[in-house]
VOPAGU-2260 file (C-alpha; in pm, 1 decimal, decimal comma):
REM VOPAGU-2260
SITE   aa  ch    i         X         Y         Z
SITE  UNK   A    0    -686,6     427,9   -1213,0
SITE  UNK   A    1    -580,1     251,1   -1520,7
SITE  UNK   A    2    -316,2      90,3   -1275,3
SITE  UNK   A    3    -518,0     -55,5   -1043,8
SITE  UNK   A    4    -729,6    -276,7   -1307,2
SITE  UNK   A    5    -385,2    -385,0   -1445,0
SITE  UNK   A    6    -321,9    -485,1   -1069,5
SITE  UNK   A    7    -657,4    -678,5    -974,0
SITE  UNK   A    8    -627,7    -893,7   -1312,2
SITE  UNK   A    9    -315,6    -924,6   -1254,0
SITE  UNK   A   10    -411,7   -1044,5    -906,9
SITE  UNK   A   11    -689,1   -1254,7   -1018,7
SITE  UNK   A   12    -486,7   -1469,9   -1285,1
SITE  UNK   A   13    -174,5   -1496,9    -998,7
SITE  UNK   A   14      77,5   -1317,9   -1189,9
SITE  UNK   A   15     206,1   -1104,3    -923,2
SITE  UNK   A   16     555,9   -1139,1    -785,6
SITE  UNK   A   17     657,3   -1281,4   -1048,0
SITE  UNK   A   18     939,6   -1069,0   -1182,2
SITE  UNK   A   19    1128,4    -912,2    -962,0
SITE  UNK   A   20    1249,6    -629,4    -855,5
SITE  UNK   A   21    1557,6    -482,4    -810,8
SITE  UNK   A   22    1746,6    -804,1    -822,9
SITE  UNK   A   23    1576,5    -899,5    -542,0
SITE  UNK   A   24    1537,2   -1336,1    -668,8
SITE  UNK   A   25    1438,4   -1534,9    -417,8
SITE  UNK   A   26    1623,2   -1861,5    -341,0
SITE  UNK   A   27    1326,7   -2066,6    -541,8
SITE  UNK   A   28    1103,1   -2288,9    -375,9
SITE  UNK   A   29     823,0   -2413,2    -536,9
SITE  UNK   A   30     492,6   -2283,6    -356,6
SITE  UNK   A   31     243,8   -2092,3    -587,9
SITE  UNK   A   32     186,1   -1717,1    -475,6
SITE  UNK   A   33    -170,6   -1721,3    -581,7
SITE  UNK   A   34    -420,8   -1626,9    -379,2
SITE  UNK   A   35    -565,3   -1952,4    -188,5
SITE  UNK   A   36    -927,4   -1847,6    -221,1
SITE  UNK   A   37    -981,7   -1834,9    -552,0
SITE  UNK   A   38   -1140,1   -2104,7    -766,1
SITE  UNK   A   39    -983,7   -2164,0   -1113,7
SITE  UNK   A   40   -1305,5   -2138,5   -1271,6
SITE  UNK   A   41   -1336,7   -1782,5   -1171,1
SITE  UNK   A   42    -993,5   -1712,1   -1326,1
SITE  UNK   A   43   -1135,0   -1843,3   -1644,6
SITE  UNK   A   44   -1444,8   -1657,7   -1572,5
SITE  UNK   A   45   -1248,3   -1376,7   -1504,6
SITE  UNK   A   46   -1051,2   -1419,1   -1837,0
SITE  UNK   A   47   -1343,9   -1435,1   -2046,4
SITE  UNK   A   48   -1496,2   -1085,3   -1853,1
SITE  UNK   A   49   -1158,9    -882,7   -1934,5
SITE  UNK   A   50   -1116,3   -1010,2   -2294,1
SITE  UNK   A   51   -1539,5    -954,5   -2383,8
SITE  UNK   A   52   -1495,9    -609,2   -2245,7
SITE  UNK   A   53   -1159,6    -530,4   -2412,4
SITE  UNK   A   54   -1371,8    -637,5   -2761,1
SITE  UNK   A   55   -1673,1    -448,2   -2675,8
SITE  UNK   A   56   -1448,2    -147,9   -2639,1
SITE  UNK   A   57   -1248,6    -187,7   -2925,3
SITE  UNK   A   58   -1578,2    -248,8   -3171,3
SITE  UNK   A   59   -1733,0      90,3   -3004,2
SITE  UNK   A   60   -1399,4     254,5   -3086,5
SITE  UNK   A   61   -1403,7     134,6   -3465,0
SITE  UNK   A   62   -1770,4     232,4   -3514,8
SITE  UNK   A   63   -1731,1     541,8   -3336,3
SITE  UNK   A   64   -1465,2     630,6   -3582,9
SITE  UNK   A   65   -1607,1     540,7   -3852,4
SITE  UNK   A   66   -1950,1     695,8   -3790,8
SITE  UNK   A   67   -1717,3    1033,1   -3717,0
SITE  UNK   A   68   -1526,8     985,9   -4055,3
SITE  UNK   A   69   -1799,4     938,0   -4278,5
């Protein structure tokens, strides 16, 4: 499961493709692979989504912990 998240934000920010695979470089060119119908706003929005949740986790972690410790 843990995949596919890693694949839609990687799809979101348009990081995909970009290293490739099994030597497999394409000849250049300078066209963007990212996905035409999304606004950059929504990336940003996006951003800000997977970075408040990966906090939120993180501070539930450390509390948990600690509340478990003491």
């Amino acid at each position: 499961m843990n995949l596919y998240v890693l694949n839609a934000v990687f799809w979101l920010f348009g990081m995909r493709d970009h290293i490739p695979q099994n030597n497999a470089f394409d000849g250049g060119g300078g066209e963007s692979r990212t996905p035409s119908g999304i606004n950059p706003l929504m990336r940003v929005l996006a951003a800000f989504i997977a970075v408040a949740a990966t906090m939120t986790l993180a501070l539930w972690a450390a509390v948990w912990l600690a509340i478990k410790l003491l």
